[in-house]
C-alpha positions as CSV (number, residue, x, y, z in Angstrom):
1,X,3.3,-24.4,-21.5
2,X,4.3,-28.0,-22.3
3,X,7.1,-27.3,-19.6
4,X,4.4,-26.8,-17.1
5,X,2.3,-29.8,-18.4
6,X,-0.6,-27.3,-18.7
7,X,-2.3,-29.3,-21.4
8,X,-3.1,-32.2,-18.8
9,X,-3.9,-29.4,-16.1
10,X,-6.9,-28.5,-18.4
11,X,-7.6,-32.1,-19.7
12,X,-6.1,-35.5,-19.1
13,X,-7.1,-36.1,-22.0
14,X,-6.4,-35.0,-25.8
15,X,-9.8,-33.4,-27.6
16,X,-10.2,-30.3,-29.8
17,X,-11.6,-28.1,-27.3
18,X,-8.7,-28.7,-25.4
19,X,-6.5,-27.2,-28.3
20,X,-8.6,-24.4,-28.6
21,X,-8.4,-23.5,-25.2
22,X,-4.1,-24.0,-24.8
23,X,-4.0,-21.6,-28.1
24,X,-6.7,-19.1,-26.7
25,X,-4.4,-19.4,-24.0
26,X,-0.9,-18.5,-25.7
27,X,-3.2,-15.8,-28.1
28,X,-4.0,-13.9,-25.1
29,X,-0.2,-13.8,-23.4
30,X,1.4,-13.0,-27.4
31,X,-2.0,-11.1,-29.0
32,X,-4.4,-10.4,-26.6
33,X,-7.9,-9.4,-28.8
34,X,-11.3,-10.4,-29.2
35,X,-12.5,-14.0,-30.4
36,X,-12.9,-13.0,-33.9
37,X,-9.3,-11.0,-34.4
38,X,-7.9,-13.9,-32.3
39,X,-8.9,-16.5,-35.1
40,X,-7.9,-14.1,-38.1
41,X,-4.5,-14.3,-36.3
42,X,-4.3,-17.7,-36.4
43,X,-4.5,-17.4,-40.2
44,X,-1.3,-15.8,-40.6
45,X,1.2,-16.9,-38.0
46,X,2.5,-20.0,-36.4
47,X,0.4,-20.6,-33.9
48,X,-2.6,-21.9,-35.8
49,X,-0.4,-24.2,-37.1
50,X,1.7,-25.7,-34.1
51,X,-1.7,-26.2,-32.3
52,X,-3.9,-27.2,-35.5
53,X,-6.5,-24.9,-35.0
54,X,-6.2,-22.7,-38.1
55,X,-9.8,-23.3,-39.6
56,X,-11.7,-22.6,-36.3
57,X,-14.5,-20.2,-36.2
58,X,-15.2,-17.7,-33.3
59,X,-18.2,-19.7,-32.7
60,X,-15.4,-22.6,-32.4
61,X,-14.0,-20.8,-29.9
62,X,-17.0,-19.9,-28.0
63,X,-18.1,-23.5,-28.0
64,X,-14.5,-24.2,-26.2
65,X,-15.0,-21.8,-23.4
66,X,-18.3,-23.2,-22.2
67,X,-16.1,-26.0,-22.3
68,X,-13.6,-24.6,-20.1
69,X,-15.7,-23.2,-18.0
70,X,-17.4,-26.5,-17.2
71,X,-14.3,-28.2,-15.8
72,X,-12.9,-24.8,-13.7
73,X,-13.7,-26.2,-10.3
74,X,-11.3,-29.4,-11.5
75,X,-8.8,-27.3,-13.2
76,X,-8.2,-25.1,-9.8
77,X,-8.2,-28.0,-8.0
78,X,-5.6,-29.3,-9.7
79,X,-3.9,-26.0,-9.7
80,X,-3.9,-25.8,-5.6
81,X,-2.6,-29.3,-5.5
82,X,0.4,-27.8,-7.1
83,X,0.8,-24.6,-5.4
84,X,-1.1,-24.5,-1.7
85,X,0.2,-26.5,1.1
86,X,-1.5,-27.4,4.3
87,X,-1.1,-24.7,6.9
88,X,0.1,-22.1,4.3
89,X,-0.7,-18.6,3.0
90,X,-3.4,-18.0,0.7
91,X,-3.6,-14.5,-0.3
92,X,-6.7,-13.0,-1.7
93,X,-8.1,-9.5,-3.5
94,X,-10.9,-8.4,-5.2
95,X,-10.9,-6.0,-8.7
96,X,-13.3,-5.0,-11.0
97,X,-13.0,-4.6,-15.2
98,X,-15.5,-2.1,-17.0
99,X,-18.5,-3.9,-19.5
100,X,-19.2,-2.6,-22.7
101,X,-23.3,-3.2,-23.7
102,X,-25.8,-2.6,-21.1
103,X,-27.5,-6.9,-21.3
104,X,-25.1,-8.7,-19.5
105,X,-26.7,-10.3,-15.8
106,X,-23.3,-9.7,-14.1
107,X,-22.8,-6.0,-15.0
108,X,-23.8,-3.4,-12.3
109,X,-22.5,-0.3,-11.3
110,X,-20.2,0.0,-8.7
111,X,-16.7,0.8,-6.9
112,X,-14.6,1.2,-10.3
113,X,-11.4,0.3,-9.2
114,X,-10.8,1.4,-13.5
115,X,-11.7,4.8,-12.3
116,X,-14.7,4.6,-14.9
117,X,-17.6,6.2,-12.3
118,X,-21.0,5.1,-13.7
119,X,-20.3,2.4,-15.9
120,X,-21.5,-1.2,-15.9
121,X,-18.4,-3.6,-14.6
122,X,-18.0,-7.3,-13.4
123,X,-15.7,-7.8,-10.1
124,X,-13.6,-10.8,-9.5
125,X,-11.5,-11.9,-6.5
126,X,-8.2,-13.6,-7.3
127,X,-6.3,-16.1,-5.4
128,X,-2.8,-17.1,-5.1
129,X,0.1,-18.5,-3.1
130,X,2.5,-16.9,-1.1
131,X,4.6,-15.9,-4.0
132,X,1.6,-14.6,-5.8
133,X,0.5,-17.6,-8.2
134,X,-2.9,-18.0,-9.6
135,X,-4.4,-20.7,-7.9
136,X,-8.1,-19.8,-8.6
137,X,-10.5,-16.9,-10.0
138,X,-14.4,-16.1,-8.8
139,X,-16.5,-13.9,-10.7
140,X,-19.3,-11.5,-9.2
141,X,-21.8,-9.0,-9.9
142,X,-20.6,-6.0,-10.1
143,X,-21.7,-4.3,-7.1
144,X,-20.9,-6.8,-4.7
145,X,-18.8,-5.7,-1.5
146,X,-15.2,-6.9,-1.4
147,X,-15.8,-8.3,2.5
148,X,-19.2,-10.2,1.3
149,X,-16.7,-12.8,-1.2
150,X,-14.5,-13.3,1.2
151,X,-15.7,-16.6,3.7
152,X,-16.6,-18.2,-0.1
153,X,-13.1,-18.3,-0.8
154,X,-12.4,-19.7,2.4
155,X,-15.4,-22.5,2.0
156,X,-14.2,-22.8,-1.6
157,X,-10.2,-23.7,0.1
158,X,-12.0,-26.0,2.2
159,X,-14.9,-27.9,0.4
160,X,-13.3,-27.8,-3.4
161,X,-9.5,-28.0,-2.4
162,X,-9.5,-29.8,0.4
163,X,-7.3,-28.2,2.7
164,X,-7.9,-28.6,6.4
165,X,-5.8,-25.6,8.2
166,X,-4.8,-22.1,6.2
167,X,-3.8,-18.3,6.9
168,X,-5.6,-16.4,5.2
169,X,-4.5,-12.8,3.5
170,X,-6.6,-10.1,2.6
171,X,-6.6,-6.2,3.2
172,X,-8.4,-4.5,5.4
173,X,-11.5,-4.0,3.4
174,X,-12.1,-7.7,2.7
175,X,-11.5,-9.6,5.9
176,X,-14.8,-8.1,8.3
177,X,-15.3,-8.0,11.3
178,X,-18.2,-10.9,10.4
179,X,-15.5,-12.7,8.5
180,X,-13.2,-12.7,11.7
181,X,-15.9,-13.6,14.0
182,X,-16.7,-17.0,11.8
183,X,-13.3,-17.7,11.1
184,X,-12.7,-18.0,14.7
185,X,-15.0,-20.9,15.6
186,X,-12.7,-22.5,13.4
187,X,-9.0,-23.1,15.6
188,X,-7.5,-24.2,11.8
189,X,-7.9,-20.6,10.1
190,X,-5.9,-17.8,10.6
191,X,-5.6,-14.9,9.4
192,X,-3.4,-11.6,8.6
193,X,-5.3,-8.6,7.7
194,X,-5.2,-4.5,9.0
195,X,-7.0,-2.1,10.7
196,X,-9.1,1.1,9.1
197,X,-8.2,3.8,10.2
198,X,-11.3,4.3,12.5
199,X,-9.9,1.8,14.6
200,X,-6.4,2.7,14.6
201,X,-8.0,6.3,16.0
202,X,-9.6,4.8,18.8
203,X,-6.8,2.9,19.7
204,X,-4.5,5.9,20.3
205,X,-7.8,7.9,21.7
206,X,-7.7,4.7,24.3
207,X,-3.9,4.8,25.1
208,X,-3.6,1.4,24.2
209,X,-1.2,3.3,21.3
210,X,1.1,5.6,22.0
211,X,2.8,7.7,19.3
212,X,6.1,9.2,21.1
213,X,7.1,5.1,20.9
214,X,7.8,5.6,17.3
215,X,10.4,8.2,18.1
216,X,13.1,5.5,18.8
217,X,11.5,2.7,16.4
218,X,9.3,2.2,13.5
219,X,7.5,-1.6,14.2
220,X,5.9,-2.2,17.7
221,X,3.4,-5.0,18.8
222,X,0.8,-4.0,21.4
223,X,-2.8,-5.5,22.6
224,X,-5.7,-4.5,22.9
225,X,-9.3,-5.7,24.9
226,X,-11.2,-5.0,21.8
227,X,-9.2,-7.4,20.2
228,X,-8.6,-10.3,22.5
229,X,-6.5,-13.2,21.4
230,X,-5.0,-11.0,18.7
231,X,-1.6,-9.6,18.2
232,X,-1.7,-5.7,16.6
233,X,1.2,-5.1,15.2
234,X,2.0,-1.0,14.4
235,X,4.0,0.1,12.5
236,X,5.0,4.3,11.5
237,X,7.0,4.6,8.0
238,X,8.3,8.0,8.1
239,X,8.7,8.4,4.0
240,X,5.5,7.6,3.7
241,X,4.2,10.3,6.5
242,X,6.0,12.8,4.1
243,X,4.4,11.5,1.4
244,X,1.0,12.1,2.3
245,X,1.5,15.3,3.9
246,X,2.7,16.5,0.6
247,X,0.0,14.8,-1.5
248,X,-2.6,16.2,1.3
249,X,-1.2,20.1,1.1
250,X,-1.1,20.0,-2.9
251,X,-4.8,18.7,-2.5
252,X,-6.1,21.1,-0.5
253,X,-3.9,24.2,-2.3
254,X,-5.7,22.8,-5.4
255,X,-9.4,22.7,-4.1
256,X,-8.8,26.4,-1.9
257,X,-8.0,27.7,-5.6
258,X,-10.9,26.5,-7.1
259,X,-12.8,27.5,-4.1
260,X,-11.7,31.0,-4.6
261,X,-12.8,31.4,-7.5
262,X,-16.1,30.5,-7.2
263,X,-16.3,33.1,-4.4
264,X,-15.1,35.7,-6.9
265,X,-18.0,34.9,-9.0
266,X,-20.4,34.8,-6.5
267,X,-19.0,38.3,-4.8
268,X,-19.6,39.8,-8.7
269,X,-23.1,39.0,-8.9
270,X,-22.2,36.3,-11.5
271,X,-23.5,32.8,-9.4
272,X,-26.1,33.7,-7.4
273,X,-28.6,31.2,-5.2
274,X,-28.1,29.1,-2.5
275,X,-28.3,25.6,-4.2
276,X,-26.7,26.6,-7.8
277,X,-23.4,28.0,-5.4
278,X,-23.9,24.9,-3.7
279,X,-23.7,22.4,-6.7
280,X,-20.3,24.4,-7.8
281,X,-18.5,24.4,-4.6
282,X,-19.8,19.9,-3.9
283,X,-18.0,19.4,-7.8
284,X,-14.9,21.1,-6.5
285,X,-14.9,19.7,-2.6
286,X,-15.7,16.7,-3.8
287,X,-13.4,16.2,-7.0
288,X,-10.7,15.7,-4.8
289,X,-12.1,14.0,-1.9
290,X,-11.6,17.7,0.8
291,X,-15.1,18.2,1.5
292,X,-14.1,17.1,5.3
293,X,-11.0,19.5,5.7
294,X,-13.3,22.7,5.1
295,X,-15.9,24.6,7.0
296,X,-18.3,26.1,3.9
297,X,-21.0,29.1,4.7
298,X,-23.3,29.3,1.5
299,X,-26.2,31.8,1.2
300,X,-28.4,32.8,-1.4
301,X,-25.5,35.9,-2.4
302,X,-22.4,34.9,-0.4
303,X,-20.1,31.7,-0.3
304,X,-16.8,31.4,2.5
305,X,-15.1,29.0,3.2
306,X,-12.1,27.7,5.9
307,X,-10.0,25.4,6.8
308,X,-10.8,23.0,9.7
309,X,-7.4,22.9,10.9
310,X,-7.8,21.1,14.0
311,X,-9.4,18.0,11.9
312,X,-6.5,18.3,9.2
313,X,-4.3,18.0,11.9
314,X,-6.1,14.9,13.4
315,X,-5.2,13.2,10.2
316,X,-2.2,13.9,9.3
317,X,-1.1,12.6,12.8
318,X,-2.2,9.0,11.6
319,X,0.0,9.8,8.0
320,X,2.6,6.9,7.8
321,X,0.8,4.4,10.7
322,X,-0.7,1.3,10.0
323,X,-1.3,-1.9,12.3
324,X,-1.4,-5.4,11.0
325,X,-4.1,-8.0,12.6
326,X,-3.7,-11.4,12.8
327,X,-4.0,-14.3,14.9
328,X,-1.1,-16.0,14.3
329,X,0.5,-16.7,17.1
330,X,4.3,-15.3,17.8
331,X,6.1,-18.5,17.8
332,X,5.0,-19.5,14.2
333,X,5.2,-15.5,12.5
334,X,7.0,-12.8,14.5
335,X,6.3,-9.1,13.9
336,X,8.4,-8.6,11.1
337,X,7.1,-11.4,9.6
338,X,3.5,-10.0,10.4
339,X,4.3,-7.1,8.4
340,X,6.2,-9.0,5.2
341,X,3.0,-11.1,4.9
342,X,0.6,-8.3,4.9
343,X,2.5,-6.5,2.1
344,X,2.5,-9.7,0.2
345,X,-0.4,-8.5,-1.0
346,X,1.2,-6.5,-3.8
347,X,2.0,-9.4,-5.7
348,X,-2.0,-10.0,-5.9
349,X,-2.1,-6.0,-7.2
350,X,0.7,-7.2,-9.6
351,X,-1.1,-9.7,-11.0
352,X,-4.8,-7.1,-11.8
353,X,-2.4,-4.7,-12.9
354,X,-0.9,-7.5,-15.3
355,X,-4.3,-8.7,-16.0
356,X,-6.1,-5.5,-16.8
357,X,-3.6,-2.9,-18.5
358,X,-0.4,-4.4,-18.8
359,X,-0.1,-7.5,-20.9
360,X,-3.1,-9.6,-20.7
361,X,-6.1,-7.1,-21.6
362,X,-9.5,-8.7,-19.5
363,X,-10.8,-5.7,-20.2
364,X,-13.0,-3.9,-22.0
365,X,-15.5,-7.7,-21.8
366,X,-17.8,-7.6,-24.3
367,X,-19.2,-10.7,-24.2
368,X,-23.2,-10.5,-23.2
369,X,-23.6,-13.8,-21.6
370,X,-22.9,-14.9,-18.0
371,X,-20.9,-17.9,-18.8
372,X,-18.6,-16.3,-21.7
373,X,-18.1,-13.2,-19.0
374,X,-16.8,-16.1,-16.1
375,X,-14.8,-18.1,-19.5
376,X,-13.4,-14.8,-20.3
377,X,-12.0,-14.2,-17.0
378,X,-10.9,-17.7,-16.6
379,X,-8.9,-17.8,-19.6
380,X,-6.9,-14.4,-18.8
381,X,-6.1,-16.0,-15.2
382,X,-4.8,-19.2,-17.1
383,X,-2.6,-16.7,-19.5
384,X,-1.5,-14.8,-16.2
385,X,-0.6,-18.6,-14.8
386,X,1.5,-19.4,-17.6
387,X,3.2,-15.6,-17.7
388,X,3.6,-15.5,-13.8
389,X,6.1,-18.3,-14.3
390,X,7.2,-16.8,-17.7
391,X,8.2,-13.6,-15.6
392,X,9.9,-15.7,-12.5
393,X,12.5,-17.9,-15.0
394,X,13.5,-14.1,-17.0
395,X,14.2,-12.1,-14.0
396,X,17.8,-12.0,-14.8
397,X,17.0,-10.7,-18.8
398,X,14.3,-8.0,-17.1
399,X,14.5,-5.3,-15.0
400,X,13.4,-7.3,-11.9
401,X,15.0,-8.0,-8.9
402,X,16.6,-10.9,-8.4
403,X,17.5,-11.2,-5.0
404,X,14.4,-12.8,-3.7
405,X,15.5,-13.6,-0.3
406,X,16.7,-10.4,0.5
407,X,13.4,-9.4,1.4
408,X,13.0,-11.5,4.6
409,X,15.8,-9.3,6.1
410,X,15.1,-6.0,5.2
411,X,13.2,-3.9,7.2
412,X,9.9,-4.8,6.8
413,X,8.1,-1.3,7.1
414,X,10.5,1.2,5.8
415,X,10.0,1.7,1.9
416,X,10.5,-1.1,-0.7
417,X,14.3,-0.6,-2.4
418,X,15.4,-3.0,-4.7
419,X,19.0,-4.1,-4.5
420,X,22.2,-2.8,-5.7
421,X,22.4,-5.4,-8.9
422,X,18.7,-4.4,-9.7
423,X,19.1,-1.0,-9.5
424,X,22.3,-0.8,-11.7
425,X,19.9,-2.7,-14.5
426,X,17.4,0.2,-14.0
427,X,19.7,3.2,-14.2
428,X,22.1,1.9,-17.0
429,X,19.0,-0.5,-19.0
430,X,21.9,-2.8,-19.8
431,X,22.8,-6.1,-18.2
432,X,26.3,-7.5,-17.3
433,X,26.9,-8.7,-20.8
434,X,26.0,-5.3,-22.2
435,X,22.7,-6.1,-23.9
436,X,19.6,-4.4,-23.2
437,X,17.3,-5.0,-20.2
438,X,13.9,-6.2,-21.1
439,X,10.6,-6.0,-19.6
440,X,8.3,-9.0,-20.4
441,X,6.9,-6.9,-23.3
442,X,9.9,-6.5,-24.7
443,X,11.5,-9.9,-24.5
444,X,8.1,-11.3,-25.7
445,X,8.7,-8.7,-29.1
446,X,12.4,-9.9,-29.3
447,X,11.6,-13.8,-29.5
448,X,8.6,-12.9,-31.9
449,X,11.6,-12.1,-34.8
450,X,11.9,-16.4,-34.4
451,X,10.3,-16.8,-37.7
452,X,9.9,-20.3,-39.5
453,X,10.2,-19.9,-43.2
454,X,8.7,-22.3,-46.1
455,X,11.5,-22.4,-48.8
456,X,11.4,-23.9,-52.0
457,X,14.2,-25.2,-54.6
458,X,15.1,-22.9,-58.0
459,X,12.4,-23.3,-60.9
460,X,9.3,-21.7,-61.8
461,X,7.1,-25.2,-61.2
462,X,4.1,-25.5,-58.3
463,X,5.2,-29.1,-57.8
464,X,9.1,-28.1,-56.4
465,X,10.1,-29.7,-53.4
466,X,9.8,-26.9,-50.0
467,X,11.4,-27.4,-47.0
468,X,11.2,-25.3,-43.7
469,X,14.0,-23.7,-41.6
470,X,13.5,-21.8,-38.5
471,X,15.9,-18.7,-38.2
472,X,18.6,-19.2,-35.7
473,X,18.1,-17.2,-32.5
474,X,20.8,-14.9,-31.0
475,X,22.2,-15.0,-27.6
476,X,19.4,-13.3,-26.2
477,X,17.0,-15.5,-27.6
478,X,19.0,-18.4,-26.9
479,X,19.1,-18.0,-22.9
480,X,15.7,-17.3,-23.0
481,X,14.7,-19.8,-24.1
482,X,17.1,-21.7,-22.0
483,X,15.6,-20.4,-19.0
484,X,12.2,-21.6,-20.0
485,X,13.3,-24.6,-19.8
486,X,14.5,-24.9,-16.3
487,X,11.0,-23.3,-14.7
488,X,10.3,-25.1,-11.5
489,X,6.4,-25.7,-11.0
């Protein structure tokens, strides 16, 4: 953190909520947990004592995050200044974390991207740089569509940030075509985003897509009058097509199972009446999302059911096809490029998944009030901020990939490999030296046996002289730390 100068990117200048907020900071990235178990900690480890906030309370600490929340708009400004460049890639997704209590304004029910159907949740849309940095976090009710936050984000880049021209990245549910339509008035934005598959149907249905061209390639770009002054760019990834055939034919197996036996139990007399046959079979069509491949006859004693084959066929012809939009023109981003930027959207996915499960822990939120909710949030994006850069300096001690700047040559659509240096970490979880590979969890757990003991000379008297010594670090610990310090902001 002080390699990154974060304490002036939250305050210029020195105060105690300032402290509270750097340690909440390095709590959440060594010991994410509530307020209260965050303060106890501070009690018995050195933490409280490097950042002299031992005797704070949780209210203490809730007193800091209004705080903090009252100078976010400066603090991402700064942050943009440091990571967004005029005329560059901004890439942007929405999530959503699950609430616990019921009193909270923000929590509604919605899309649970947790998988937690019918709880109360808060979404937020996350923003980055083209390598997938945290520039800036908005909070939102719960229910709120992914494509209505987008144009904020944009006025946000604009207004707050002042940035003049920008591409802007999103997937295809959160750039509209509203979005599009505005965004055009404006000659400075661009953007990269994809086509639903809807549109991708009509598009073949049209001819203005052909797929017997994908026989000799995988990446094509083509055009479209629906789309004028766009560039489409398609693209067919074979593994994938595999993929979800074999995901779709498990699927369907599994529901044509379940289907059979409620037929059984209706053929012995057992479920009986149209609408109690009718609830069964909508809990097993819909569990797994077949309820469109099947043709279902229910009467008051008899239930059949078949396969729409012609319609399963219809989609699995689209399995493996996508098409990039954008209006970027060819000279600045070629098709290949197209498609690179488009999937640099996973390092936005990296970062929720980082946030939510992984390391951080934004989730459950249990604070009841507005504010803390937005504070909370803000505070795990700061941790992520610090960790993101965390994560780029170790890639060497962790199983990542190295080789960065292998991935603007590959080919852009087949599936993701990592290289051969990468992979050997993986398979034999040892690197060159022989020592094990780490993940960030890991490495984090190996630094943490670091510990500064309070020694005293021999004699039974309170008043002998103590002194401190700090255990010396192995190798491991030694060139992780040593990589810390060369991080490049």
């Amino acid at each position: 953190m002080r390699r990154l100068g974060f304490a002036s990117l939250i305050s210029s200048k020195p105060c105690r909520e300032r402290d509270l907020v750097i340690a909440m900071v390095a709590s959440r990235i060594i010991a994410p947990a509530t307020k209260l178990a965050t303060t106890r900690l501070w009690h018995h480890s050195t933490l409280g004592q490097d950042f002299g906030v031992v005797d704070a309370t949780e209210d203490d600490l809730y007193e800091a995050m209004d705080w903090l929340l009252a100078g976010q708009d400066r603090i991402q400004k700064k942050l943009a200044g440091r990571h967004l460049c005029e005329d560059g890639l901004v890439l942007y997704d929405l999530s959503s974390s699950y609430m616990e209590g019921e009193h909270c304004p923000l929590a509604k029910i919605g899309y649970s991207r947790d998988e937690k159907r019918g709880t109360l949740q808060v979404n937020y849309g996350l923003m980055t740089n083209d390598r997938g940095c945290p520039v800036a976090i908005s909070v939102f009710d719960g229910n709120t569509s992914d494509s209505t936050t987008f144009l904020p984000q944009v006025k946000m880049l604009r207004d707050q940030f002042g940035l003049r021209a920008m591409v802007m990245v999103g997937d295809r549910g959160m750039i509209s075509n509203k979005a599009i339509n505005e965004m055009r008035q404006d000659t400075d934005v661009d953007w990269v985003t994809a086509l639903k598959t809807a549109s991708i149907r009509t598009l073949i249905e049209q001819k203005h897509l052909q797929l017997d061209l994908f026989d000799e390639r995988n990446l094509l770009e083509i055009t479209s009058p629906d789309f004028p002054g766009e560039r489409l760019v398609a693209c067919r990834n074979l593994e994938l097509a595999k993929r979800r055939a074999h995901t779709r034919e498990a699927l369907l197996l599994a529901t044509e199972d379940e289907l059979q036996k409620i037929k059984v139990r209706v053929a012995n007399g057992k479920l009986a009446g149209k609408d109690k046959i009718g609830l069964a079979v909508g809990k097993v069509v819909n569990q797994r999302k077949m309820a469109k491949h099947f043709a279902l006859t229910i009467t008051e004693d008899n239930f059949c059911f078949i396969r729409l084959v012609a319609h399963i066929a219809a989609e699995a012809a689209l399995d493996g096809l996508y098409i990039i939009r954008t209006s970027v023109n060819a000279e600045r981003m070629d098709s290949e490029t197209c498609v690179r930027t488009y999937k640099s959207l996973a390092q936005v996915e990296r970062a929720f998944r980082s946030l939510k499960t992984m390391d951080l822990k934004v989730r459950p939120i249990h604070h009841r009030l507005e504010n803390r909710v937005r504070a909370h949030i803000f505070l795990c994006m700061l941790a992520y901020y610090v960790e993101w850069h965390m994560r780029e300096a170790w890639r060497e001690l962790m199983f990542a990939d190295e080789d960065q700047a292998a991935k603007q040559v590959r080919d852009p659509v087949a599936t993701a490999k990592r290289s051969t240096a990468a992979l050997k970490k993986v398979h034999s979880r040892a690197l060159e030296d022989g020592t094990p590979t780490h993940s960030f969890k890991t490495l984090m757990e190996e630094l943490a046996t670091i510990t500064r003991n309070t020694c005293s000379t021999p004699g039974n008297t309170e008043h002998n002289p103590t002194f401190e010594i700090i255990t010396a670090s192995t190798a491991k610990q030694k060139r992780a730390l040593e990589l810390i310090d060369n991080i490049q902001m």
